[in-house]
C-alpha positions as CSV (number, residue, x, y, z in Angstrom):
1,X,-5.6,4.8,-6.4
2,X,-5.7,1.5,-8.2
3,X,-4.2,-1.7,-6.4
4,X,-2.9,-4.9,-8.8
5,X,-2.9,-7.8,-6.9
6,X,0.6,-9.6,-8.2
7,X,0.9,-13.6,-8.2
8,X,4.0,-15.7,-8.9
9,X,1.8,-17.3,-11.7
10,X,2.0,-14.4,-13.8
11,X,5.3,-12.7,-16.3
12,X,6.2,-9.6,-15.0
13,X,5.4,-8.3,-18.5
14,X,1.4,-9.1,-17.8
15,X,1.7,-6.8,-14.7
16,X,3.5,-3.6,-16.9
17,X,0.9,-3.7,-19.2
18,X,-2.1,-3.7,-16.6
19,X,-0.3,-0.6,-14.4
20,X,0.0,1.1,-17.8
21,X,-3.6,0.2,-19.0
22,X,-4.8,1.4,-15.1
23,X,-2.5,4.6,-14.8
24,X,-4.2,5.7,-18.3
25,X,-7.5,7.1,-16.0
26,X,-5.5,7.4,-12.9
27,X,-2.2,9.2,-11.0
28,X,-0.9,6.1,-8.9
29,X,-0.9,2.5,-9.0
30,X,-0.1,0.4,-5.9
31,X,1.2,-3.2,-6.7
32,X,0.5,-6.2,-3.4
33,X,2.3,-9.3,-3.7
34,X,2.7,-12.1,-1.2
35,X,5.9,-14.2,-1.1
36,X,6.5,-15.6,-4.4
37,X,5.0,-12.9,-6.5
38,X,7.3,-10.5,-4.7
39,X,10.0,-10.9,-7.4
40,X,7.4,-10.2,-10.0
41,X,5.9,-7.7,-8.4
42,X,9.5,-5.8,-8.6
43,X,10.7,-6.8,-11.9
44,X,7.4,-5.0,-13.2
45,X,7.9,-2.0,-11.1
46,X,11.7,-1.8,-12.1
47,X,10.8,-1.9,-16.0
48,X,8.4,0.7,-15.5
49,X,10.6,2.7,-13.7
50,X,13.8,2.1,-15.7
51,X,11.5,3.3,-18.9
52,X,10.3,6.5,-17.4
53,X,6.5,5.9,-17.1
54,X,6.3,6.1,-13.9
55,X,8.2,7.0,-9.9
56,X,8.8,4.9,-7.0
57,X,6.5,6.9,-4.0
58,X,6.4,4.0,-1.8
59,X,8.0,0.5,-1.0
60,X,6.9,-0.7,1.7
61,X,7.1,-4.7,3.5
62,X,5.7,-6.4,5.9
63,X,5.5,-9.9,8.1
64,X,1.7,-11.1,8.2
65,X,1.8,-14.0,10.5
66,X,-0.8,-17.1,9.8
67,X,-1.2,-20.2,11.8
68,X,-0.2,-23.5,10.0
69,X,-1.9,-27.0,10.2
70,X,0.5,-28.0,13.4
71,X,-0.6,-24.7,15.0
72,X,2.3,-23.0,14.9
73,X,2.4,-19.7,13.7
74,X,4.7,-19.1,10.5
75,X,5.5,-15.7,8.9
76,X,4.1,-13.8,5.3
77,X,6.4,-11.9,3.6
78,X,4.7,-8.8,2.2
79,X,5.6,-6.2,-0.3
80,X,3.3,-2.8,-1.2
81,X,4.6,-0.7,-4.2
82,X,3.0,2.5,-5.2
83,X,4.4,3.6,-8.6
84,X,3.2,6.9,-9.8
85,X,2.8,8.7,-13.4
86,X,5.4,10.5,-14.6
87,X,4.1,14.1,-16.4
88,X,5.8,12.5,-19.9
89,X,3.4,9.1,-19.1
90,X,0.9,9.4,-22.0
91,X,3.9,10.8,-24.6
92,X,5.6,7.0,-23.9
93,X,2.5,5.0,-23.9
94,X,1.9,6.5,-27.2
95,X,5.0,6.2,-28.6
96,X,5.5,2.9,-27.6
97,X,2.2,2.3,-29.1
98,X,2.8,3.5,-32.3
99,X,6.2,1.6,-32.7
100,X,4.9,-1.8,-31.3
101,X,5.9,-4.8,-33.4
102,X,3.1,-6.3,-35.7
103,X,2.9,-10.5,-35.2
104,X,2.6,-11.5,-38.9
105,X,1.6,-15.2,-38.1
């Protein structure tokens, strides 16, 4: 299983593209995403779902705790998605593929 590391810093568009590039050679994807690249993570997940490449198997969060610079401890939220292929995957990928826009700059 592949794992895409998600950051806030990123379009969620960036993140479908790089779990279809990675589900080409394998069956399941698992996005991670801390805090801010949550919403990211999800929105990419969502799309991919919503077009029918792939199935939520697991959503799954978490609190990771790390101490701060006055020594208190302050909580991580954590999100792990594993999306996997759906058996019409590579039929999409191609399609969409051979029906993507051409820039024409």
């Amino acid at each position: 299983m592949e794992v895409i590391r998600v950051s806030s810093k990123q379009w969620p568009a960036t993140y479908i593209n790089e779990v279809k590039a990675k589900l080409a050679s394998s069956n399941s994807v698992e996005l991670h995403a801390l805090e801010g690249g949550i919403y990211t993570a999800v929105k990419a997940a969502d799309s991919l779902i919503s077009y029918g490449y792939v199935t939520l198997a697991k959503f799954e969060t978490s609190l990771l705790e790390e101490e701060g610079s006055t020594g208190k401890f302050k909580g991580i939220t954590k999100v792990n998605i594993r999306l996997e292929k759906t058996a019409n995957f590579e039929q999409l990928r191609q399609d969409f593929e051979k029906n993507k826009p051409v820039r024409t700059d």
